[in-house]
C-alpha positions, -999 to +999 in steps of 0.1 A: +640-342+305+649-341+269+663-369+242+670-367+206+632-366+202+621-336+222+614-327+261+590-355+283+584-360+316+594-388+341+565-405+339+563-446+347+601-444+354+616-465+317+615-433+299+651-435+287+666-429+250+657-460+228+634-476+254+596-477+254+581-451+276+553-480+289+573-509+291+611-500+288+618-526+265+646-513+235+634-497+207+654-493+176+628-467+155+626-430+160+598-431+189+590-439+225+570-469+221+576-503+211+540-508+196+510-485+194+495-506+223+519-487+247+520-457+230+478-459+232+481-467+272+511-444+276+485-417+264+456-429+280+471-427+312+494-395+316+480-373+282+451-353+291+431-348+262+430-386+258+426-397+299+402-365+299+382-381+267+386-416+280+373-406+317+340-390+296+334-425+274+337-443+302+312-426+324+291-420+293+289-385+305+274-392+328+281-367+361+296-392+391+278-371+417+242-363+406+235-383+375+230-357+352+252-346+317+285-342+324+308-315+306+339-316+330+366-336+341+378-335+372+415-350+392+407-364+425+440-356+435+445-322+427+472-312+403+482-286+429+497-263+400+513-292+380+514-291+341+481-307+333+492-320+294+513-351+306+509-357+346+509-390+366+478-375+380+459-381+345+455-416+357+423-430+349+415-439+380+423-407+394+395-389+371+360-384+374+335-367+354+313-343+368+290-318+358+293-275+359+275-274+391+291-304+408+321-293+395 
């Protein structure tokens, strides 16, 4: 899809010209977000450097499986070939962090 703005994706469902892209509430500024809450859980949740960097804080890097450092993130539903920047698989609850070998 594109706006004024540039190409997104159908993410949450409200994205829509002039609406917030978390909430779909109107927004009258030149953006998709109607305060940097949503546009910092808009990102959380579908960008994947931050859910990838979010997943890793949260687990401390700490590798899910066998407990030792983690340096991967992994989707526990597969993206199956999907664009991985902005993808309703980049939930948070659909990450894990894992390590190279359990990986």
């Amino acid at each position: 899809m594109e706006d004024r703005y540039g190409d997104y994706q159908i993410l949450t469902g409200n994205e829509a010209p002039q609406r917030c892209f978390w909430c779909g509430c109107g927004v009258n500024k030149k953006r998709r977000y109607c305060c940097e809450e949503h546009r910092d859980l808009y990102y959380k949740h579908f960008c994947w450097p931050e859910a990838a960097d979010w997943c890793m804080k949260k687990a401390e890097k700490i590798c899910a499986n066998c407990g030792k450092k983690a340096n991967r993130v992994h989707h526990l539903d597969p993206l199956g070939g999907e664009r991985r920047i902005w993808n309703k698989k980049n939930r948070p609850e659909n990450l894990v962090a894992l390590c190279s070998s359990c990986h």
